[in-house]
ChimeraX commands (.cxc) that place a marker at each C-alpha (Angstrom):
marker #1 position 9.43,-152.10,40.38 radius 0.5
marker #1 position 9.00,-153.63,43.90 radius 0.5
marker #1 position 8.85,-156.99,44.60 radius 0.5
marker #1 position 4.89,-156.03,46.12 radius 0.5
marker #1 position 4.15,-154.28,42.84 radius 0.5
marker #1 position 5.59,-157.67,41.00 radius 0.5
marker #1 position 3.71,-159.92,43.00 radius 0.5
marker #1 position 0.54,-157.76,42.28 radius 0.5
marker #1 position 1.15,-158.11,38.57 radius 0.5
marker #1 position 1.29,-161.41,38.52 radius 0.5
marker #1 position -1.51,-162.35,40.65 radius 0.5
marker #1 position -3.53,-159.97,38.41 radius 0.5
marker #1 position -1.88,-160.99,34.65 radius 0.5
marker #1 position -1.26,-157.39,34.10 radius 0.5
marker #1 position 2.60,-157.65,33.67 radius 0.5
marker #1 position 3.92,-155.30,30.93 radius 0.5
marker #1 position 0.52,-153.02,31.12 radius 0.5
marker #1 position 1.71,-149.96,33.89 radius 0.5
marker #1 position 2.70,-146.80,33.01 radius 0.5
marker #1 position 6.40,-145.42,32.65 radius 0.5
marker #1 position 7.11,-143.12,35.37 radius 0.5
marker #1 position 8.28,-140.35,33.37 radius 0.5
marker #1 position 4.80,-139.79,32.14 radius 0.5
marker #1 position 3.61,-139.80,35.56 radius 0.5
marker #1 position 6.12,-137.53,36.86 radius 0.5
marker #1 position 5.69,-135.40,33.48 radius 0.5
marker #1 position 1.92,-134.83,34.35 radius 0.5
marker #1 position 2.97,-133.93,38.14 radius 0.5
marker #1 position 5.12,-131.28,36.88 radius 0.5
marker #1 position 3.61,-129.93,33.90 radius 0.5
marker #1 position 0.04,-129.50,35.74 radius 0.5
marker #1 position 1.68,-128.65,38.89 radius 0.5
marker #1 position -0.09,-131.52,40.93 radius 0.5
marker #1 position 0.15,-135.20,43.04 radius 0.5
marker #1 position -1.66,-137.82,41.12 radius 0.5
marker #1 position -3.53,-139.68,44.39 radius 0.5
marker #1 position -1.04,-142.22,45.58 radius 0.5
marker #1 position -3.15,-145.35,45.43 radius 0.5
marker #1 position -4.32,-144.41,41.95 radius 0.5
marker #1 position -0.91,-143.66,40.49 radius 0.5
marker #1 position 0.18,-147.02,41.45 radius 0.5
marker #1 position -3.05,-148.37,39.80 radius 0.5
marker #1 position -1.46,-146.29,36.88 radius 0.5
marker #1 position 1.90,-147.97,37.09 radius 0.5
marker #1 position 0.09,-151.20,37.36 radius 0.5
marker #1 position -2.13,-151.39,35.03 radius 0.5
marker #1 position -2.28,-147.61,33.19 radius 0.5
marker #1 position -1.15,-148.69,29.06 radius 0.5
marker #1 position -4.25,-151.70,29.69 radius 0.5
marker #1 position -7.61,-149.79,28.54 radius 0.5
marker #1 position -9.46,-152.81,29.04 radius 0.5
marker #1 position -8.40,-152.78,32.81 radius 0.5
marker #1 position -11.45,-151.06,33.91 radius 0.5
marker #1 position -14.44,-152.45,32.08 radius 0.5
marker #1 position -16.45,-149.47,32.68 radius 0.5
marker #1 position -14.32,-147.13,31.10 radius 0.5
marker #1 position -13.35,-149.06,27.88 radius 0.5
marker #1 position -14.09,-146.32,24.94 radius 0.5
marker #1 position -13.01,-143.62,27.53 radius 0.5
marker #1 position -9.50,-142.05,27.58 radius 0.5
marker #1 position -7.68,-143.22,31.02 radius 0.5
marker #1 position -4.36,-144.47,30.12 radius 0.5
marker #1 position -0.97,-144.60,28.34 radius 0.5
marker #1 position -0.47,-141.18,26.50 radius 0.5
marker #1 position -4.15,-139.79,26.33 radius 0.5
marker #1 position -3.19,-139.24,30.08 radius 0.5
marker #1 position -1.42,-136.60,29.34 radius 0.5
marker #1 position -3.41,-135.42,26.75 radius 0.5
marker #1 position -6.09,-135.05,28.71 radius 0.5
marker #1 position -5.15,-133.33,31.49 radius 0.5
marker #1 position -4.99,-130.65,29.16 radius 0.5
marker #1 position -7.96,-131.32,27.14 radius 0.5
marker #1 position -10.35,-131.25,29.80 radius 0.5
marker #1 position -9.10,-128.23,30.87 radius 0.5
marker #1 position -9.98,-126.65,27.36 radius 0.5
marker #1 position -13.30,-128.05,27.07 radius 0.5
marker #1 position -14.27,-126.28,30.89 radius 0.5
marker #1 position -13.57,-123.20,29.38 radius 0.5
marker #1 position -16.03,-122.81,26.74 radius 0.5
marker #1 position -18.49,-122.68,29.55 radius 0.5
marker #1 position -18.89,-119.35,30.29 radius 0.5
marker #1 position -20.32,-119.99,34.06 radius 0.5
marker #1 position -17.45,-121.68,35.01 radius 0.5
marker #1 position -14.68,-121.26,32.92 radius 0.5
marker #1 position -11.97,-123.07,34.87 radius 0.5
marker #1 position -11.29,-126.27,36.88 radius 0.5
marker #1 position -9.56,-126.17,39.98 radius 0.5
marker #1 position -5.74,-125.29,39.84 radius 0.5
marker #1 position -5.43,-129.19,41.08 radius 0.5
marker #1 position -7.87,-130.88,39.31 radius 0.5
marker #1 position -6.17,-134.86,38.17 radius 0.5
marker #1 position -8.19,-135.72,35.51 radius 0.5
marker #1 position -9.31,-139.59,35.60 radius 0.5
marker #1 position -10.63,-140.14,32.46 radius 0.5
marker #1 position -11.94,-138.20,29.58 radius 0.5
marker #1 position -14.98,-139.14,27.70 radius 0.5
marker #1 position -15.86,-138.98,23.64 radius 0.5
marker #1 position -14.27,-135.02,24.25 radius 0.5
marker #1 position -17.53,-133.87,26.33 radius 0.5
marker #1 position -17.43,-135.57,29.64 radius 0.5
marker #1 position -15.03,-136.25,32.26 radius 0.5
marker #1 position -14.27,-137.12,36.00 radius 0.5
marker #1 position -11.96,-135.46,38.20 radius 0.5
marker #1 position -10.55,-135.37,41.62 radius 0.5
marker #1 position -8.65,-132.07,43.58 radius 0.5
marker #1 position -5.95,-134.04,43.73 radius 0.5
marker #1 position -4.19,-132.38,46.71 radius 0.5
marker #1 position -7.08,-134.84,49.22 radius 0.5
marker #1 position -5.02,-137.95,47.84 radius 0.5
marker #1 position -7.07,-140.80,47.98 radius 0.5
marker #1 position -9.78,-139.63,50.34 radius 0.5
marker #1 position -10.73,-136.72,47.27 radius 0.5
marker #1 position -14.25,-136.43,45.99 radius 0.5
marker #1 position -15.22,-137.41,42.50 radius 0.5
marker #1 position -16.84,-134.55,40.32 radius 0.5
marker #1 position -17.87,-134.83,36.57 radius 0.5
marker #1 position -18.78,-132.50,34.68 radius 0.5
marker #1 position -20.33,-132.98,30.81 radius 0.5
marker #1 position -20.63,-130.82,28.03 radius 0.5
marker #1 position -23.89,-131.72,27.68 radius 0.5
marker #1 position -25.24,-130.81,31.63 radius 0.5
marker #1 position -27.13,-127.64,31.86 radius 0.5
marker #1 position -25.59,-124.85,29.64 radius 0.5
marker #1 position -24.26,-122.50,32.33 radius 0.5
marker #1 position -23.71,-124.80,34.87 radius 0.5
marker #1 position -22.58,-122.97,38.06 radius 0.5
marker #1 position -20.46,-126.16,40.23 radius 0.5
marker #1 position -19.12,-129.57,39.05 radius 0.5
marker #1 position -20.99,-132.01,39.83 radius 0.5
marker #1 position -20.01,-134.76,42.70 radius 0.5
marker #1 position -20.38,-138.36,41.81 radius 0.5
marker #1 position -18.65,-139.89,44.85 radius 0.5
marker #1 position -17.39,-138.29,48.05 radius 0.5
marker #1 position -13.48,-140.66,48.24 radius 0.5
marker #1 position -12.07,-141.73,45.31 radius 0.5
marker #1 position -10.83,-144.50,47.10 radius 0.5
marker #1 position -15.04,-145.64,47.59 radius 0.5
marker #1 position -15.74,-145.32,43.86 radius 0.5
marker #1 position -12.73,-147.46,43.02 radius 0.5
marker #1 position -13.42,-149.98,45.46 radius 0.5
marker #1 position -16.41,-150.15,43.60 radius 0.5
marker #1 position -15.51,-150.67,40.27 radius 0.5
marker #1 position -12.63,-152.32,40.29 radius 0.5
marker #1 position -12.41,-153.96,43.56 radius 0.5
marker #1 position -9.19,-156.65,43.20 radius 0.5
marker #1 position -7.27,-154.36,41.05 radius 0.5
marker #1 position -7.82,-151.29,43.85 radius 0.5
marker #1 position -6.99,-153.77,46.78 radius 0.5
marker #1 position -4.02,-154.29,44.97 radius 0.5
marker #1 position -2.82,-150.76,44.49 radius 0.5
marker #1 position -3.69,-149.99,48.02 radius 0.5
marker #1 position -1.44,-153.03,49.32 radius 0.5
marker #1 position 1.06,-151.72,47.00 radius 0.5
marker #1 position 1.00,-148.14,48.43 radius 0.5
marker #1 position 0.99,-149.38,52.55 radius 0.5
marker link #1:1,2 radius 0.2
marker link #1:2,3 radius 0.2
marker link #1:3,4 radius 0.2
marker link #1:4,5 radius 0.2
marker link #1:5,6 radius 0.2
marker link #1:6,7 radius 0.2
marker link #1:7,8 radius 0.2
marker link #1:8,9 radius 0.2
marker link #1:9,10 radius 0.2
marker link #1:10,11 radius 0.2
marker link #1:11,12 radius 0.2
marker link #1:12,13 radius 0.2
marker link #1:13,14 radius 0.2
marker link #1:14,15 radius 0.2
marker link #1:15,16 radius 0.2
marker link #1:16,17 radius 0.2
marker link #1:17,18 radius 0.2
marker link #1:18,19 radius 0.2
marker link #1:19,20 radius 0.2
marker link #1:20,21 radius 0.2
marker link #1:21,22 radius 0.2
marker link #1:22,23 radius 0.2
marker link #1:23,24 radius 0.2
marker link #1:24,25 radius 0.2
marker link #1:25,26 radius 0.2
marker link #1:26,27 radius 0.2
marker link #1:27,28 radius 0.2
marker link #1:28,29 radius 0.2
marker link #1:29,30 radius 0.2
marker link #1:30,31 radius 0.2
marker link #1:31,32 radius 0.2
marker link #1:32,33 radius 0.2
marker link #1:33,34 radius 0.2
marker link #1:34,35 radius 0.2
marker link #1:35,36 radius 0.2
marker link #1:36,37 radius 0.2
marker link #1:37,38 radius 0.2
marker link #1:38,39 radius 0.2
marker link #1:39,40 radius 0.2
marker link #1:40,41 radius 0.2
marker link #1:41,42 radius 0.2
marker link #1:42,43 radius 0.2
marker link #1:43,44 radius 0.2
marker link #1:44,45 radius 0.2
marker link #1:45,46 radius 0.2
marker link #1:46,47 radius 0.2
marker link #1:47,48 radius 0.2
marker link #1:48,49 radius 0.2
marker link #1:49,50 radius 0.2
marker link #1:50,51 radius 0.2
marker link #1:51,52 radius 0.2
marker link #1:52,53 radius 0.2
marker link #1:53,54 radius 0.2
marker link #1:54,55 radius 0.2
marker link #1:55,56 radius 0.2
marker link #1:56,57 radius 0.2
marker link #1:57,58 radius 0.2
marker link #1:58,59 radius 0.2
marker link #1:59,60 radius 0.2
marker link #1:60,61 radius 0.2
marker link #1:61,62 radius 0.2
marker link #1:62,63 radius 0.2
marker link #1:63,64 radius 0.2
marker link #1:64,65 radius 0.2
marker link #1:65,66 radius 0.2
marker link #1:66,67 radius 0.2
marker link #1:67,68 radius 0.2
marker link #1:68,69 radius 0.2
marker link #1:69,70 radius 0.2
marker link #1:70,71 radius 0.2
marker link #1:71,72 radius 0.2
marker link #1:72,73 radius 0.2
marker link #1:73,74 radius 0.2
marker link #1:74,75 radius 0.2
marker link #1:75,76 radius 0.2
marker link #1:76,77 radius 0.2
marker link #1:77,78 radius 0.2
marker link #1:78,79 radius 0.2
marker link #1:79,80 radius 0.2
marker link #1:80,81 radius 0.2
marker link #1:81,82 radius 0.2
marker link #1:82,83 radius 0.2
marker link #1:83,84 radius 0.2
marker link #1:84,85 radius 0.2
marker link #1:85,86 radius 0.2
marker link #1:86,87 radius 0.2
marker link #1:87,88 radius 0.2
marker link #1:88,89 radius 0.2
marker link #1:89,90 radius 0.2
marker link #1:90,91 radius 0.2
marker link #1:91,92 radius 0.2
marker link #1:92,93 radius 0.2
marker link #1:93,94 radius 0.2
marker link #1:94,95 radius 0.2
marker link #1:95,96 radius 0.2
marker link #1:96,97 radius 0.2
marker link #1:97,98 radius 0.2
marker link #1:98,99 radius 0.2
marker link #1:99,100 radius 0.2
marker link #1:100,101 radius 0.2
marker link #1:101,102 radius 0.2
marker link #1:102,103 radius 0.2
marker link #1:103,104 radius 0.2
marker link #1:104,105 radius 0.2
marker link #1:105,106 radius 0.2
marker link #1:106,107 radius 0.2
marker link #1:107,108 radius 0.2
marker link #1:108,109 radius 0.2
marker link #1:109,110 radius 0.2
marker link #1:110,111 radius 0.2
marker link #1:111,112 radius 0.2
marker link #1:112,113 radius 0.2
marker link #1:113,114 radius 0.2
marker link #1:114,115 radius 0.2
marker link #1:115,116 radius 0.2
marker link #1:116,117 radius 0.2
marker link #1:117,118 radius 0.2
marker link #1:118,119 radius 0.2
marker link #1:119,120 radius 0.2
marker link #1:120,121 radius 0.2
marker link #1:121,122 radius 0.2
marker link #1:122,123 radius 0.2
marker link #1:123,124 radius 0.2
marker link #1:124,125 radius 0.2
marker link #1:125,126 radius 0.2
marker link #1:126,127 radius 0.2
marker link #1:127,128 radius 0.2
marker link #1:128,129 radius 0.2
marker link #1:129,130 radius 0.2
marker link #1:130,131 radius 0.2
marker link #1:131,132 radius 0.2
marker link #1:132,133 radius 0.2
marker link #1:133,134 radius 0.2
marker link #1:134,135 radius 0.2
marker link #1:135,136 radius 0.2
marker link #1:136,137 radius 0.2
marker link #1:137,138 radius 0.2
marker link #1:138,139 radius 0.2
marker link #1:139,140 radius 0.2
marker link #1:140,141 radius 0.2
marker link #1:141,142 radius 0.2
marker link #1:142,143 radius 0.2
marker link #1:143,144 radius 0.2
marker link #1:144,145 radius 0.2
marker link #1:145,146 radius 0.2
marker link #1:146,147 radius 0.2
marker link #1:147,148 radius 0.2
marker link #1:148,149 radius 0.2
marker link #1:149,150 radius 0.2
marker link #1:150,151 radius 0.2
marker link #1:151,152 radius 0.2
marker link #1:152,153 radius 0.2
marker link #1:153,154 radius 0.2
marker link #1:154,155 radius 0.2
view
């Protein structure tokens, strides 16, 4: 770890909380994708720590559901018969209860749109739906200090 990534841990009390960077680097490969750069650091900062972001505590975001979930999510978009698939480079933030989740294409890096998509939306829905149009704009907003952070981490 860098001394920039160190000195963000510490001003944030998250030391001991990121993820490994095998896992990372296991989801790049086995899903064939970049995680966004400013959120993979937030990852390596703070991704074992499900209390990290208080919205999502319940939700499946860190440590080994990661992985799990990458895969998950792609199950559960199958059993809709309208659309069947998400994209080829869909990074899967979080997964939630096993019926909704948020993803980004995660070839636009940081500047990607947000989509969700929920079991329980119409029946035969036709498009994911977007929830915010950067990544980088919904995490500013829900986690501001942490995001700063990652972002001064990844300049």
């Amino acid at each position: 770890m860098n001394p920039d990534e160190q000195a963000a841990l510490q001003r944030l009390q998250y030391a001991g909380q990121g993820l490994n960077e095998n896992v990372l680097q296991a989801i790049e490969r086995d899903f064939q994708l970049s995680i966004p750069p400013t959120y993979r650091v937030l990852l390596r900062l703070v991704g074992n720590n499900p209390n990290a972001i208080p919205e999502w505590i319940g939700t499946d975001w860190t440590g080994a559901d990661l992985y799990d979930i990458q895969r998950e999510a792609h199950d559960l978009v199958r059993e809709n018969p309208c659309l069947r698939n998400l994209p080829d480079d869909a990074f899967v933030l979080l997964f939630h209860q096993g019926y909704s989740l948020l993803f980004v294409p995660a070839e636009l890096g940081d500047a990607s749109p947000v989509f969700v998509y929920a079991e329980t939306d119409e029946p035969c829905a036709q498009e994911f739906r977007r929830v915010a149009e950067r990544l980088d704009e919904m995490m500013m907003h829900r986690v501001p200090e942490l995001w700063v952070a990652a972002k001064l981490v990844t300049s």
